[in-house]
N, CA, C and O atoms as a CHARMM CRD file, in Angstrom:
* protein
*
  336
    1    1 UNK  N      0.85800  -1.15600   0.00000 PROA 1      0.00000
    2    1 UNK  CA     0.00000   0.00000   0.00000 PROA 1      0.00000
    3    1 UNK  C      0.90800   1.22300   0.00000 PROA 1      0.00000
    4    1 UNK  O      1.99200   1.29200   0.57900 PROA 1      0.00000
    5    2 UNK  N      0.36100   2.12400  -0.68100 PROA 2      0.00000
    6    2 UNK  CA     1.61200   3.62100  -0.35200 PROA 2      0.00000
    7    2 UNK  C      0.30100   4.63200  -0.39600 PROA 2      0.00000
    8    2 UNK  O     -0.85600   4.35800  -0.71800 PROA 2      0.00000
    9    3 UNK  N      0.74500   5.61800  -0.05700 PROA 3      0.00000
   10    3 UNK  CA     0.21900   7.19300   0.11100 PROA 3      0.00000
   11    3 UNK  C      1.26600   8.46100   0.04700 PROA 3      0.00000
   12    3 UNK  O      2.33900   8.73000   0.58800 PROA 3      0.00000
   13    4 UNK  N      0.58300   8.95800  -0.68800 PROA 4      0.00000
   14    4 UNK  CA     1.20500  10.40500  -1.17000 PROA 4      0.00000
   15    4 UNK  C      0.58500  11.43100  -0.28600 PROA 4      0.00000
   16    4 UNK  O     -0.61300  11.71100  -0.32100 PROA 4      0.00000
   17    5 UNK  N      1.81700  12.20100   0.83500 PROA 5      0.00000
   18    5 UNK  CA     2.10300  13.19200   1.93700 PROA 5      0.00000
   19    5 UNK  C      1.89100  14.54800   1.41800 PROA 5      0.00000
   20    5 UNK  O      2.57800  15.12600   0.57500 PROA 5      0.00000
   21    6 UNK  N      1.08800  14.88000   1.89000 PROA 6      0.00000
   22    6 UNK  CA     1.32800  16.96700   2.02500 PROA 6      0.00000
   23    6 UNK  C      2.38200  17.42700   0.48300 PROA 6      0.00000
   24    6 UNK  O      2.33400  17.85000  -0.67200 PROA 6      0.00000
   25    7 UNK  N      3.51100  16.81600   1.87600 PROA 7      0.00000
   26    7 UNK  CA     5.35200  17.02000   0.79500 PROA 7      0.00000
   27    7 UNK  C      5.04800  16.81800  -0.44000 PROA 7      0.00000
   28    7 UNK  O      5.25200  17.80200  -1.15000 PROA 7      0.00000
   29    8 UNK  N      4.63800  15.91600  -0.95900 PROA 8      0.00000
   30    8 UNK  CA     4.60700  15.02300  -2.49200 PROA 8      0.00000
   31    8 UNK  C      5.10100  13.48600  -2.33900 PROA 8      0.00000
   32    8 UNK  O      4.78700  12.60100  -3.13600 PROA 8      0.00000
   33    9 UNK  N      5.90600  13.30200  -1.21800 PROA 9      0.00000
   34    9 UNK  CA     6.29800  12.21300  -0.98200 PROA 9      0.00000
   35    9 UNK  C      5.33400  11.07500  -0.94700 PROA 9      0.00000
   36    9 UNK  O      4.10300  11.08400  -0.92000 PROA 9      0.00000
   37   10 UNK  N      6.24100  10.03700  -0.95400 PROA 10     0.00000
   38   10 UNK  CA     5.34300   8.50900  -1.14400 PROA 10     0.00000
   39   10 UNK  C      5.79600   8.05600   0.12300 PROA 10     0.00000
   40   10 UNK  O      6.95900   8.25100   0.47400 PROA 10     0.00000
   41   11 UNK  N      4.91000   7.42200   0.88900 PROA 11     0.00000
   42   11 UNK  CA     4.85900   6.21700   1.93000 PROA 11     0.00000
   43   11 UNK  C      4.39900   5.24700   1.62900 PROA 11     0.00000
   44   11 UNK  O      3.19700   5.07900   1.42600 PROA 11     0.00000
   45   12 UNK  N      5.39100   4.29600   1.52800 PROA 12     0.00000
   46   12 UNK  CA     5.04900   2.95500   0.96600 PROA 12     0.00000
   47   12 UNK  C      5.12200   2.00200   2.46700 PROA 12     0.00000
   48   12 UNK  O      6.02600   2.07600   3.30000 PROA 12     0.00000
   49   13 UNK  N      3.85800   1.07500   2.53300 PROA 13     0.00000
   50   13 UNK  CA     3.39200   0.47600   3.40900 PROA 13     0.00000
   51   13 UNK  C      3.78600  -1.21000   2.77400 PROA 13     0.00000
   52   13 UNK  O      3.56400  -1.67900   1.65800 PROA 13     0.00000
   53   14 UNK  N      4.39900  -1.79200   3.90200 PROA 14     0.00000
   54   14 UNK  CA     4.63600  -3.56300   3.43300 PROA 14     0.00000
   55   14 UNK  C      4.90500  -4.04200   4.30800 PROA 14     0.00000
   56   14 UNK  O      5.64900  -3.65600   5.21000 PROA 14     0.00000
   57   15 UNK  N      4.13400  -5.31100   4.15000 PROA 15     0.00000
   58   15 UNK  CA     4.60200  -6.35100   5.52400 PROA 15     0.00000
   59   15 UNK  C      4.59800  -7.61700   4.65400 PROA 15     0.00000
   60   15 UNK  O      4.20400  -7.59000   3.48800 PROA 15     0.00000
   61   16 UNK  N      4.93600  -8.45000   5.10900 PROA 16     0.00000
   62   16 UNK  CA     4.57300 -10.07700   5.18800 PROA 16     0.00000
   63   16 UNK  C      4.85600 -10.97400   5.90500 PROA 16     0.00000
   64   16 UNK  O      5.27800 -10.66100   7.01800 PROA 16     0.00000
   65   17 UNK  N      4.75800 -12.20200   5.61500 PROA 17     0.00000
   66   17 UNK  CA     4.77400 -13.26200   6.88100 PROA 17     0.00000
   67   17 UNK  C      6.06100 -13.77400   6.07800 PROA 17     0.00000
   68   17 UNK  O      6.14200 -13.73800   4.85000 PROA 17     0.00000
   69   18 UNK  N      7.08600 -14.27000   6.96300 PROA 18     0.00000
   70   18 UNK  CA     8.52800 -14.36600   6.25200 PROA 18     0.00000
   71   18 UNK  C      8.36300 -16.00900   6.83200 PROA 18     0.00000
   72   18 UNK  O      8.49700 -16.43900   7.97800 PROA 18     0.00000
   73   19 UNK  N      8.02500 -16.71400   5.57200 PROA 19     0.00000
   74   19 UNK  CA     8.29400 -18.54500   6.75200 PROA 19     0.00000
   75   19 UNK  C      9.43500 -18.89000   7.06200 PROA 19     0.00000
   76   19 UNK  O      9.63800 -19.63000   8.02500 PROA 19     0.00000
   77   20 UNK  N     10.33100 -18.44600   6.34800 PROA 20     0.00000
   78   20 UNK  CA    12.15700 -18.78300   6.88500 PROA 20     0.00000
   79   20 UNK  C     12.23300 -18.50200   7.77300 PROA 20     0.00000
   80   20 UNK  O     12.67500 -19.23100   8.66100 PROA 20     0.00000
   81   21 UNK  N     11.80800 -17.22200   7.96400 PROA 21     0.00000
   82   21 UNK  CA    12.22100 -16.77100   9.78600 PROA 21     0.00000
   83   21 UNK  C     11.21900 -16.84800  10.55200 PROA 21     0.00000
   84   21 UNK  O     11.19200 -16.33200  11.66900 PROA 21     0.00000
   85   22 UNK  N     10.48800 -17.35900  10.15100 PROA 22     0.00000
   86   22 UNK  CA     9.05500 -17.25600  11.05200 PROA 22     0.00000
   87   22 UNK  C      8.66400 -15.66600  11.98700 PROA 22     0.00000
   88   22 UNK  O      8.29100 -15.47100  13.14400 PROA 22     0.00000
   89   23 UNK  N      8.90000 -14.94500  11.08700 PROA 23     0.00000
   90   23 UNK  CA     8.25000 -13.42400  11.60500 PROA 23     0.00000
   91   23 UNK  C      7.70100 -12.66400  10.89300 PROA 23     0.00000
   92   23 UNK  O      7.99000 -12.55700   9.70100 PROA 23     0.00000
   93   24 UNK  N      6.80600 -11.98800  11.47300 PROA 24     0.00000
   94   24 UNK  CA     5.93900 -10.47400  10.17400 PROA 24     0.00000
   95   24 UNK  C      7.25500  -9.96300  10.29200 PROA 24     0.00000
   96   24 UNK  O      8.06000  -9.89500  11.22100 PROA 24     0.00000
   97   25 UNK  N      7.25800  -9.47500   8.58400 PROA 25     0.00000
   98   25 UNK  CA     8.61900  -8.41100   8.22000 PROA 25     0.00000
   99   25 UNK  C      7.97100  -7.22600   7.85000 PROA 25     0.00000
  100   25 UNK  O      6.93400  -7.54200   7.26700 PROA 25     0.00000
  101   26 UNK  N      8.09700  -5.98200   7.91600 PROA 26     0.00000
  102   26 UNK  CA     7.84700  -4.65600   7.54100 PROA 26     0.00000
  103   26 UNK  C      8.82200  -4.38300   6.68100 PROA 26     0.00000
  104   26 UNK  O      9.89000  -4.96300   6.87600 PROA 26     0.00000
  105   27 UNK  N      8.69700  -3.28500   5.32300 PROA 27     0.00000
  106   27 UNK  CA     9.19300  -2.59300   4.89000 PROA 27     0.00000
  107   27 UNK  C      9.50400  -1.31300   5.40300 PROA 27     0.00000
  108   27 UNK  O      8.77400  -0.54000   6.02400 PROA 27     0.00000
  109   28 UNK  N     10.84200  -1.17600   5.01300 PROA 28     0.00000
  110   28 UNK  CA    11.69100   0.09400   5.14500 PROA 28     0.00000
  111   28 UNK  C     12.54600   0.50000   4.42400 PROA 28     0.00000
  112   28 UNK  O     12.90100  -0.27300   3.53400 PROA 28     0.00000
  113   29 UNK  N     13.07400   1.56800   4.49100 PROA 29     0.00000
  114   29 UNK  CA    13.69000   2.39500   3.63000 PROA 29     0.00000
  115   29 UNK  C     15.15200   2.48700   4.41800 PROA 29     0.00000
  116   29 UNK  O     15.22000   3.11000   5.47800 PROA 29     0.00000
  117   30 UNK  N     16.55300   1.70500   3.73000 PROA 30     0.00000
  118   30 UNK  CA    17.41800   1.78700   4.47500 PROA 30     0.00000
  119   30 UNK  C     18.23800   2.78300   3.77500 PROA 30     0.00000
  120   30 UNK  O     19.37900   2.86700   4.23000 PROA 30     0.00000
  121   31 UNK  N     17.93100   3.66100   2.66400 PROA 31     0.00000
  122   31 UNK  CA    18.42300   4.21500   1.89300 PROA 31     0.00000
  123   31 UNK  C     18.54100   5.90900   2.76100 PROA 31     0.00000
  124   31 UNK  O     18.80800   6.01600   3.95800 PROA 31     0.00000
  125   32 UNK  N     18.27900   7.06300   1.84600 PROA 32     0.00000
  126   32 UNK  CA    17.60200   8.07800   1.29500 PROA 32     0.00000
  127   32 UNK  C     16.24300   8.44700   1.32000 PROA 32     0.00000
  128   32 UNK  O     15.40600   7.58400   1.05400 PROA 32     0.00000
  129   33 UNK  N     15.82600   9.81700   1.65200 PROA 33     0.00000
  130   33 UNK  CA    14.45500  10.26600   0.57400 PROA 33     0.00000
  131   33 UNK  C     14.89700   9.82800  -0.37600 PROA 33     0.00000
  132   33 UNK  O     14.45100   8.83700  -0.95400 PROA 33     0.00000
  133   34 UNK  N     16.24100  10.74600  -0.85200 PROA 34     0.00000
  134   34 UNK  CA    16.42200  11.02200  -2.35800 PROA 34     0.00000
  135   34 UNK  C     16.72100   9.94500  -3.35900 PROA 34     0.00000
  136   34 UNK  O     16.52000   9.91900  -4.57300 PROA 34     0.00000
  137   35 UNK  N     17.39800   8.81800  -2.32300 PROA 35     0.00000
  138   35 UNK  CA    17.67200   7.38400  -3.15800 PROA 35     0.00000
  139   35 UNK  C     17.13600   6.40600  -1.99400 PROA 35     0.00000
  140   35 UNK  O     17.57300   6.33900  -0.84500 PROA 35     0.00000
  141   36 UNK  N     16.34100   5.84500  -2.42800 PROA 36     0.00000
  142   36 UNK  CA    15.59900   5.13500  -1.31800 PROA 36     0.00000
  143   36 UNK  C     16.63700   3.86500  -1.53400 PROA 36     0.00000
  144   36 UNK  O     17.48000   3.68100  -2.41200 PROA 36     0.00000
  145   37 UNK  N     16.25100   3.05300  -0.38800 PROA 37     0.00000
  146   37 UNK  CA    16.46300   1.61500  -0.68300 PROA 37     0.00000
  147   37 UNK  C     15.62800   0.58600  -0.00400 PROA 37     0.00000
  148   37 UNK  O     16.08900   0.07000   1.01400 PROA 37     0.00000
  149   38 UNK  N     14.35300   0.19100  -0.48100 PROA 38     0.00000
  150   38 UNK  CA    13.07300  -0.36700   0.22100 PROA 38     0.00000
  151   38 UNK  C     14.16800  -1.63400   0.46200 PROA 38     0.00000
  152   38 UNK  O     15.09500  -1.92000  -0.29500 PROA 38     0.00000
  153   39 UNK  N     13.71400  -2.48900   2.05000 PROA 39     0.00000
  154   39 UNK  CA    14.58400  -3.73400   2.28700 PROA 39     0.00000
  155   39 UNK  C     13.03600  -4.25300   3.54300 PROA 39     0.00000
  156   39 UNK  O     12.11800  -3.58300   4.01600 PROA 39     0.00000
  157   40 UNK  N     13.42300  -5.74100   3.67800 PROA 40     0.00000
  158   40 UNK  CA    12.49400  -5.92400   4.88300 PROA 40     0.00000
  159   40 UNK  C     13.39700  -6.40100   5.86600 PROA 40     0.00000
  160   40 UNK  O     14.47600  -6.99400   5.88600 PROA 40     0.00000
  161   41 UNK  N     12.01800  -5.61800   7.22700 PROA 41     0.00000
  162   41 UNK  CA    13.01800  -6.14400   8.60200 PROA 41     0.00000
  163   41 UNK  C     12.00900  -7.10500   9.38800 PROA 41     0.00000
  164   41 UNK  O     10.78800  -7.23400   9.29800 PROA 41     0.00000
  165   42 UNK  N     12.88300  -7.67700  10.12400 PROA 42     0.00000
  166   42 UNK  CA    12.14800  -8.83900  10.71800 PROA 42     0.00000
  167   42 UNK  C     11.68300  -8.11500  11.95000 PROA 42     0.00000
  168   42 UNK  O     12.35400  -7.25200  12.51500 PROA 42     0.00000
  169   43 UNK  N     10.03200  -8.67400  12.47900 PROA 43     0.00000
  170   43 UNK  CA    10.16200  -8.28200  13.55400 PROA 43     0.00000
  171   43 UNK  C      9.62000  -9.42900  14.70800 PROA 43     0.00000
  172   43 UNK  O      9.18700 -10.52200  14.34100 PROA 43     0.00000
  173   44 UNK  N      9.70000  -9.04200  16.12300 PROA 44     0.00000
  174   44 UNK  CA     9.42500 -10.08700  16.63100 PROA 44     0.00000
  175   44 UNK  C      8.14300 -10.71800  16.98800 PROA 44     0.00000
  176   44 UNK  O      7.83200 -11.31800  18.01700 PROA 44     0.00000
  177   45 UNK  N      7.40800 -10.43700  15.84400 PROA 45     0.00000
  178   45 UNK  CA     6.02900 -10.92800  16.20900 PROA 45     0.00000
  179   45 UNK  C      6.10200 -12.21200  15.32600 PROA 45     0.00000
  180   45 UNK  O      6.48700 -12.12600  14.16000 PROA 45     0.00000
  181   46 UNK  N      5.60100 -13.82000  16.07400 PROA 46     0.00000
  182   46 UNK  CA     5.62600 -15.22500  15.47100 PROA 46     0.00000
  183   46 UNK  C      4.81700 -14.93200  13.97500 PROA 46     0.00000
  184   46 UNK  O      4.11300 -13.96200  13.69300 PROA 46     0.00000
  185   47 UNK  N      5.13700 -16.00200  13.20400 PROA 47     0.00000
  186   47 UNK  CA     4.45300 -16.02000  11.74200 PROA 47     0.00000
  187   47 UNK  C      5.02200 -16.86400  11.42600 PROA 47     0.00000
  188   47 UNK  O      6.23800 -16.90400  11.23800 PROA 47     0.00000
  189   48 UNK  N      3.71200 -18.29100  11.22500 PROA 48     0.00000
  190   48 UNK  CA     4.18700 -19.48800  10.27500 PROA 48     0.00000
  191   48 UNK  C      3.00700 -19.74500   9.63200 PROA 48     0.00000
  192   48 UNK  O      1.96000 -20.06200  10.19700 PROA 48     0.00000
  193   49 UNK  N      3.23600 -19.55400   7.96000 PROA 49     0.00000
  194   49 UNK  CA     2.43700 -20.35100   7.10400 PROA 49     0.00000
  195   49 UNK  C      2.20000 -21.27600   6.94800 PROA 49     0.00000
  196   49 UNK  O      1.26500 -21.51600   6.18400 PROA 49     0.00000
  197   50 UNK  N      3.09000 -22.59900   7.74500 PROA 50     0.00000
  198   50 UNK  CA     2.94300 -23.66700   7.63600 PROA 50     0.00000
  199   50 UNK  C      1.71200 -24.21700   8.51300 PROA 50     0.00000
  200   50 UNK  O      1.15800 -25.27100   8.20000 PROA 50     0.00000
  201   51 UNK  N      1.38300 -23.59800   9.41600 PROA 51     0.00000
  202   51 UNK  CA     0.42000 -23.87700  10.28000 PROA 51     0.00000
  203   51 UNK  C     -1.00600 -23.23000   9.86400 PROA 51     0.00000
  204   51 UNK  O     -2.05100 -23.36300  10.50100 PROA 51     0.00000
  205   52 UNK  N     -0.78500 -22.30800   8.34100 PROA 52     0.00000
  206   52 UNK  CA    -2.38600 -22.10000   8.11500 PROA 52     0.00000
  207   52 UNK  C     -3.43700 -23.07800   7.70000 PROA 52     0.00000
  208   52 UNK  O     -3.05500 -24.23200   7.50800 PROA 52     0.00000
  209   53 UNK  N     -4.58400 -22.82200   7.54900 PROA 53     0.00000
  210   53 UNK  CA    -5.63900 -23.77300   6.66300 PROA 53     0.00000
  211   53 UNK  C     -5.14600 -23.53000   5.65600 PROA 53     0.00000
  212   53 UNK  O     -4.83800 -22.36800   5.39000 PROA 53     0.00000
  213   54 UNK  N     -4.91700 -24.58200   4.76800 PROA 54     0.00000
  214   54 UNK  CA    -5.14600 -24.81900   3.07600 PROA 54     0.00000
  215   54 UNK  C     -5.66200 -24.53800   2.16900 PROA 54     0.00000
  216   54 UNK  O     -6.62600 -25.30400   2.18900 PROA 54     0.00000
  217   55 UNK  N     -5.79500 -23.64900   0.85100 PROA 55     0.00000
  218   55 UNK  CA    -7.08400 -23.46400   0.66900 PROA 55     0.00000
  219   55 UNK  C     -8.31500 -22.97500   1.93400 PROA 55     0.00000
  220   55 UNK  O     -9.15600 -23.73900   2.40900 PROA 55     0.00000
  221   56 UNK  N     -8.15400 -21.67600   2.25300 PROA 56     0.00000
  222   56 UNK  CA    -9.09100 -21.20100   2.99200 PROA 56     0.00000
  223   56 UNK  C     -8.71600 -19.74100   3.18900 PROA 56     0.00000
  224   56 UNK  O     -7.59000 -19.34700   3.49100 PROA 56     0.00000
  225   57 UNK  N     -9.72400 -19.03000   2.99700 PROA 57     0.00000
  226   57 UNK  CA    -9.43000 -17.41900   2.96400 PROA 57     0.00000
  227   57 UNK  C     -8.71800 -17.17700   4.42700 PROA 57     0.00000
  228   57 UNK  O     -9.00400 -17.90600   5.37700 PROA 57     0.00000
  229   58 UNK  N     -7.87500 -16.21900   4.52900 PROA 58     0.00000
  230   58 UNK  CA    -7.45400 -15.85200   6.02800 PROA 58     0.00000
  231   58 UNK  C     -7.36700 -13.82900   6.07800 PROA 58     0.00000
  232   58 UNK  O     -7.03300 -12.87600   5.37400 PROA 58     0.00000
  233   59 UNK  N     -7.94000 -14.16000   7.45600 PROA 59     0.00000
  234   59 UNK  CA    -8.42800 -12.23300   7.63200 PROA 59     0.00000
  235   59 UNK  C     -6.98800 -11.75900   8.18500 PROA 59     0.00000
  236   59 UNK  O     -6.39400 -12.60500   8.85300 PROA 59     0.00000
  237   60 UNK  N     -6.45700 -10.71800   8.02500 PROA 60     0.00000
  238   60 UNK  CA    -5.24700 -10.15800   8.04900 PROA 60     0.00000
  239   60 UNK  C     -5.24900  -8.90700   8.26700 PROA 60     0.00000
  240   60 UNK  O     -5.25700  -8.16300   7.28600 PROA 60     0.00000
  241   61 UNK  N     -5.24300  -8.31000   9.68400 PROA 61     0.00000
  242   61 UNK  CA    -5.24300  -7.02100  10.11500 PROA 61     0.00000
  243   61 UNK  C     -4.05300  -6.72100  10.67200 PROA 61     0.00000
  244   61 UNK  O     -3.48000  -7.30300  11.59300 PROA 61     0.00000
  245   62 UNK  N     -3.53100  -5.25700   9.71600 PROA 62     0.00000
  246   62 UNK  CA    -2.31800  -4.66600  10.20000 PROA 62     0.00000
  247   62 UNK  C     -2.75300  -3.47700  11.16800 PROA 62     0.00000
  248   62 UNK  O     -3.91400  -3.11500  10.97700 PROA 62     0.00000
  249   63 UNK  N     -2.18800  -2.91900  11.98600 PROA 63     0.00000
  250   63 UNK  CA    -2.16600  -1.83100  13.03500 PROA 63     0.00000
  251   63 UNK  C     -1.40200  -1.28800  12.73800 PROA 63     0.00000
  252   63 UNK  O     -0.38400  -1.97700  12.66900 PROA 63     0.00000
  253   64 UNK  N     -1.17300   0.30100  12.32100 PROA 64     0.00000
  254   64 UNK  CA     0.28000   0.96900  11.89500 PROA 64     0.00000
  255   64 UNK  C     -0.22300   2.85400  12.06900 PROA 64     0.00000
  256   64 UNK  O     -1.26400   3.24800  11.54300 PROA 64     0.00000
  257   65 UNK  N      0.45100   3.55500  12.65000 PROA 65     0.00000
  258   65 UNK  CA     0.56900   4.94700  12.54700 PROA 65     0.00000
  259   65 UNK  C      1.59100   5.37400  11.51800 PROA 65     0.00000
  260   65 UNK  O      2.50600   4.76500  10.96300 PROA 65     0.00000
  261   66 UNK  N      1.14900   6.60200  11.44100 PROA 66     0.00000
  262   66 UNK  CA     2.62700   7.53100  10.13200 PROA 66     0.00000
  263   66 UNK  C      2.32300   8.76600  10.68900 PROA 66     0.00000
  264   66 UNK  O      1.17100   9.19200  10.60900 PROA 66     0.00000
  265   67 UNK  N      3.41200   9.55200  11.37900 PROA 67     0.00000
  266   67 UNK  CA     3.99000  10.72400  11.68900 PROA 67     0.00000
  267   67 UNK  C      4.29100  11.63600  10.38300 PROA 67     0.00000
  268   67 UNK  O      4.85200  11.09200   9.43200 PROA 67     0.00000
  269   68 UNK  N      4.01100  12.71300  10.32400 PROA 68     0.00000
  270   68 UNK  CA     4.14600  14.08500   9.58800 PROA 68     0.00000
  271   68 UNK  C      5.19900  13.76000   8.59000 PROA 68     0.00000
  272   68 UNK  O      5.15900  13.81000   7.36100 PROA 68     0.00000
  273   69 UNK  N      6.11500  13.43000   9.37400 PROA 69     0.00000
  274   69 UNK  CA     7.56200  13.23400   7.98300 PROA 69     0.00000
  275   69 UNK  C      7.40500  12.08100   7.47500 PROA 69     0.00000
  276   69 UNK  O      8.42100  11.56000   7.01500 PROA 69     0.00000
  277   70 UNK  N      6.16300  11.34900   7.39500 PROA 70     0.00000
  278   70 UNK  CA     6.10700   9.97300   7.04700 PROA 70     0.00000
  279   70 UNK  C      6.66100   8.81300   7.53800 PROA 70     0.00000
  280   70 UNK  O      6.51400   7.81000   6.84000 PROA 70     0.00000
  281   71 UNK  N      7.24800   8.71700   8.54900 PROA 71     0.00000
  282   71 UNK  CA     7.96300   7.38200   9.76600 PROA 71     0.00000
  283   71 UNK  C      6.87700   6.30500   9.64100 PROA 71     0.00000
  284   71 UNK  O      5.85600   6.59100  10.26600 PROA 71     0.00000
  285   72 UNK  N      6.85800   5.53800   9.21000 PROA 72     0.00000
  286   72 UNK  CA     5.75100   4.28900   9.81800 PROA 72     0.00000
  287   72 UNK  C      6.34400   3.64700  11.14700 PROA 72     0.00000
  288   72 UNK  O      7.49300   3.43700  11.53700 PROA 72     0.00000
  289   73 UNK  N      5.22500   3.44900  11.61600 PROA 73     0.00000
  290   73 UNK  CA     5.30600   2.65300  13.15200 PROA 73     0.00000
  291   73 UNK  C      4.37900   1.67900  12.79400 PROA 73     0.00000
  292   73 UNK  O      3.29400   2.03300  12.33200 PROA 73     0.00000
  293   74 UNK  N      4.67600   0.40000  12.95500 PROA 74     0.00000
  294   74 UNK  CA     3.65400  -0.81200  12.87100 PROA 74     0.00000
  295   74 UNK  C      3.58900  -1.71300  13.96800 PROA 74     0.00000
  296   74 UNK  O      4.52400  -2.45000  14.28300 PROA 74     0.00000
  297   75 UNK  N      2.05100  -1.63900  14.79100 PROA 75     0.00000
  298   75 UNK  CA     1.76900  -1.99000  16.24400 PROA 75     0.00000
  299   75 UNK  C      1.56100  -3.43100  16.30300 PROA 75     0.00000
  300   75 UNK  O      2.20300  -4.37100  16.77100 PROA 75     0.00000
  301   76 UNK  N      0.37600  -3.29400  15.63100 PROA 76     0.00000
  302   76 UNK  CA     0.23500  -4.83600  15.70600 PROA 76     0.00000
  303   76 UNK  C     -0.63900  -5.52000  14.43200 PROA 76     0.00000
  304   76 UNK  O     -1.43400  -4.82900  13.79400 PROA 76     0.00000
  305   77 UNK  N     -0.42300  -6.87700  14.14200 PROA 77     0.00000
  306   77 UNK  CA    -0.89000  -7.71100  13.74000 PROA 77     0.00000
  307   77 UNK  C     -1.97400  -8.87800  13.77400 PROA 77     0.00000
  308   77 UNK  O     -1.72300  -9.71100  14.64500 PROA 77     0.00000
  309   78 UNK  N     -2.92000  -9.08600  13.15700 PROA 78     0.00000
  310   78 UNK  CA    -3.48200 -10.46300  13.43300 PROA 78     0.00000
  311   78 UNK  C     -4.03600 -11.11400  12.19300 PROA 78     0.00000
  312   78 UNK  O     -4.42200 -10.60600  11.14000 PROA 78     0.00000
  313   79 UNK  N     -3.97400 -12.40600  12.59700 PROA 79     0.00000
  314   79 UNK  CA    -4.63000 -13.47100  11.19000 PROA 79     0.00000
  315   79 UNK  C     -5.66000 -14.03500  11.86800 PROA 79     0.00000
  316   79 UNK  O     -5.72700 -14.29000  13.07100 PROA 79     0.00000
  317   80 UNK  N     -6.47800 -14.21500  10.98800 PROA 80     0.00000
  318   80 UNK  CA    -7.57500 -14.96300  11.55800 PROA 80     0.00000
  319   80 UNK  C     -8.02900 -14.17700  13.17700 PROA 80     0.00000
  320   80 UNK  O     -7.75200 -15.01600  14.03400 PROA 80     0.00000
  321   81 UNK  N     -8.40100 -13.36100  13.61000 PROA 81     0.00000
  322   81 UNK  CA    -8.37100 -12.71000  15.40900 PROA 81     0.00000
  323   81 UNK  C     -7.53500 -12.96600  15.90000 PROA 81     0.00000
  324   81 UNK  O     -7.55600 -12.64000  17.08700 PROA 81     0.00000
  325   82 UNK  N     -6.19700 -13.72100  15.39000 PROA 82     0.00000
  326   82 UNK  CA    -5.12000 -13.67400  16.56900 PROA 82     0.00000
  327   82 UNK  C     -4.25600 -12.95400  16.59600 PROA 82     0.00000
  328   82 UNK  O     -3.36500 -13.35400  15.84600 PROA 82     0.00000
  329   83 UNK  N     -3.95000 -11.81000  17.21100 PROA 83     0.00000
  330   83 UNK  CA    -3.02500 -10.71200  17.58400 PROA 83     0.00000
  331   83 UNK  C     -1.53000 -11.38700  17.92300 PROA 83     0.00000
  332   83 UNK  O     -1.31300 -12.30100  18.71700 PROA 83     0.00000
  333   84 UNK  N     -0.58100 -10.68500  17.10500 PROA 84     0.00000
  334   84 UNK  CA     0.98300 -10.98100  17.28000 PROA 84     0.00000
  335   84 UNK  C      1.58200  -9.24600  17.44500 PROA 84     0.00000
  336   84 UNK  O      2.78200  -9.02000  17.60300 PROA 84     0.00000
């Protein structure tokens, strides 16, 4: 997901469930404004795909604020109602 700031700037929003490491990863910018470099970081909330249903839709709520200069902060997570 991204959104365009006041500035003109882009905030680009990303997560996923990383099964190697078994954690939600967020996107970030380890770069620049001016030269970005989008990378993901692990964080310590659990995440294994291996343990989903098969074939079966799953509900996926992110929790996240963005501050004026565009900072994302991402609170919390859940699949299916379960909060990580």
């Amino acid at each position: 997901m991204n959104q365009v700031i006041p500035d003109g700037d882009t905030v680009i929003y990303g997560f996923q469930c990383d099964g190697n490491q078994g954690t939600w990863d967020f996107s970030g910018n380890s770069g620049q404004l001016d030269a970005s470099k989008i990378v993901w970081f692990h964080s310590q909330a659990p995440c294994n795909p291996s343990q989903w249903t098969t074939n079966a839709w799953h509900h996926v709520q992110i929790a996240y604020s963005r501050d004026g200069s565009g900072n994302v902060t991402y609170d919390a997570v859940w699949l299916d109602g379960a909060e990580s």
